[in-house]
N, C-alpha and C positions, 0 to 999 in steps of 0.2 A: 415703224409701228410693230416691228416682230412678228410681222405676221406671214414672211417668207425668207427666214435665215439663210435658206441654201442658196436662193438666189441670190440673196447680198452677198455672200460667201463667194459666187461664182463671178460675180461682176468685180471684187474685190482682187481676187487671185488676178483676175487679167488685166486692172488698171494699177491695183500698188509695185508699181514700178519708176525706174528713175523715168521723169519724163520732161526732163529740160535738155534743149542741146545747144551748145555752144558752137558755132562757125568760126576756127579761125584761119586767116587768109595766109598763104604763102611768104606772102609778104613779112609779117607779124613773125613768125617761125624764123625765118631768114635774120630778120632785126634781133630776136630773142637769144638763138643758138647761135649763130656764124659767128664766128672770129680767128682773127690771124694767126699764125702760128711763127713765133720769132724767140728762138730760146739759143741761148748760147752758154754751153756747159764743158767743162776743163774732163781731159778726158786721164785717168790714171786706173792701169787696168794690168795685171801681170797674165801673159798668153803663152805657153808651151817656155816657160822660166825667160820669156823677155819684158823686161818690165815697159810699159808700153804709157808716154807723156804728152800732152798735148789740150787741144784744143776744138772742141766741135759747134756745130752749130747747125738747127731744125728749124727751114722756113718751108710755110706752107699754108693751108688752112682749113677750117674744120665749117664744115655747114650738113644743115640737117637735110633728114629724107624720112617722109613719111610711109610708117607701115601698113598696108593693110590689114585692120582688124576689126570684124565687126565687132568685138565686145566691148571695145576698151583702147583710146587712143595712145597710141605706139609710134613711135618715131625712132628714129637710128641717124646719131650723129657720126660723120665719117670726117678723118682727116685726114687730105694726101698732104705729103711733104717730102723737100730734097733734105738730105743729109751729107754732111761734108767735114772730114775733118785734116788736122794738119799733127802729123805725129811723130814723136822720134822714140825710138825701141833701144832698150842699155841692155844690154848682153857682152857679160865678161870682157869688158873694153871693147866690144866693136857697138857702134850705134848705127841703127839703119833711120834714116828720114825715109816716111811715110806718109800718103795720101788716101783717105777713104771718102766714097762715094755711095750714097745707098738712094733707093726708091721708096717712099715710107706709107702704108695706109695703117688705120690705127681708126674699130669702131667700136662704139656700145649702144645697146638699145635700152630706150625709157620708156615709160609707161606714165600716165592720171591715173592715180588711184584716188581713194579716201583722203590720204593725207599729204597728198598732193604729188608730186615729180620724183619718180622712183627710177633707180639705175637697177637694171635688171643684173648686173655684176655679168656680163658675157663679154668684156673687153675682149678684142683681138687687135693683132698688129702683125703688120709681117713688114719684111726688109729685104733688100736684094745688096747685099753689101759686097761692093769692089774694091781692093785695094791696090795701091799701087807703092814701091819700092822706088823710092827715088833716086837714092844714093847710100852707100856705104863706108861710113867712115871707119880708118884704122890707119895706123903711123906704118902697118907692114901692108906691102904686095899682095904677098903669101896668103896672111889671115882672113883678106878683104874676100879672095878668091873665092877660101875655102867657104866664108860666112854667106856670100852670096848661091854659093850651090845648097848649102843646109836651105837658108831663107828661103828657096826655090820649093824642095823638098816639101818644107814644112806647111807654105804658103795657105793649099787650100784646106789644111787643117784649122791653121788661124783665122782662116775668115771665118769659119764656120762656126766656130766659139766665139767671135767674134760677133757673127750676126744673130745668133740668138743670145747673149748678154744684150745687145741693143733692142731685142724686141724684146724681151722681156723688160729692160728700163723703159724703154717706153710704154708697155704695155700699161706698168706701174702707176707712169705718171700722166699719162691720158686720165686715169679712173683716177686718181687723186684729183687734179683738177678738175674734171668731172663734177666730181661731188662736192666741189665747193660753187661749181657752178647752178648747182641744183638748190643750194641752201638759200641761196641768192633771188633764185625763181621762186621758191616756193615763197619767201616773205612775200614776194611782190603781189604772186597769185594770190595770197591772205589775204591782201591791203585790197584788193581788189573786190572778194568775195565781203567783206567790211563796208563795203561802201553805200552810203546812205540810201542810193537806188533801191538797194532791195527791199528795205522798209518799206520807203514809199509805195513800193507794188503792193504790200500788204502780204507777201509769199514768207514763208520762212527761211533761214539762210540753209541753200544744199550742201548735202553734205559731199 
């Protein structure tokens, strides 16, 4: 009736607010985000001028963790994984057969916004990468010797470069796939927020 604005004003301010909450169960989360981790990728990579061939492979798996936030639900998908590879290094006719071994975790955190599953772009990844020298091949004695004292030498330089190229690719391709995993949710959360139910309440669709 207009006949106390302020007070509608007042009761206004404190109720137009989101005021729907959704529950979802652990379980739900787990079925939504978790999944395996099984890739196998060809490894070609040149390390302190040895050209480095081979073959690797990342099993593991990626399940979510909920953040705490009271503003705005947040979650953080984490994936440990082994890494393994088989490799053999061409350096000026000698080639060394190589084995690498790493410890993998690899996370990014998401958000519910407005428009649905957002990657907050905060990937991280780390690696503990070990390799090992298995053998050295050369038609001379001599050269073998010498290649294995460099190879020594040089070793924990190479891992080093080594293991940050592999956190960095996978950093890469965590968030790529990531985000095709989010294009995915969000259709679904649409087809969801679409659904005849909410009419029938009579509520309008939230935003």
């Amino acid at each position: 009736a207009n006949q106390s604005p302020q007070l509608v004003s007042q009761v206004l301010s404190k109720y137009s607010q989101p005021n729907i909450r959704a529950i979802v169960s652990d379980d739900f989360l787990r079925k939504s985000f978790s999944r395996p981790v099984d890739q196998a990728n060809p490894v070609n990579e040149v390390i302190l001028g040895t050209t480095i061939i081979g073959q690797s492979i990342l099993c593991g798996n990626v399940s979510p963790m909920l953040v705490d936030n009271p503003n705005q639900a947040t979650l953080r998908l984490l994936m440990n994984a082994d890494f393994a590879s088989q490799n053999k290094g061409y350096n000026r006719g000698v080639v060394l057969n190589t084995t690498g071994t790493a410890d993998v975790v690899a996370c990014e955190t998401l958000t519910l916004g407005d428009s649905g599953l957002v990657a907050l772009g905060d990937t991280g990844a780390d690696a503990q990468l070990s390799t090992t020298i298995q053998s050295i091949e050369h038609r001379m004695k001599l050269v073998r010797k010498i290649a294995a004292k460099q190879a020594a030498k040089k070793k924990p330089q190479a891992d080093a470069i080594g293991e940050a190229r592999m956190e960095n690719r996978i950093r890469t391709q965590f968030h790529e796939q990531l985000t095709e995993q989010l294009s995915d949710a969000n259709r679904r959360l649409k087809e969801a927020m679409d659904s005849p139910v909410i009419s029938r309440l009579g509520i309008s669709k939230p935003q």
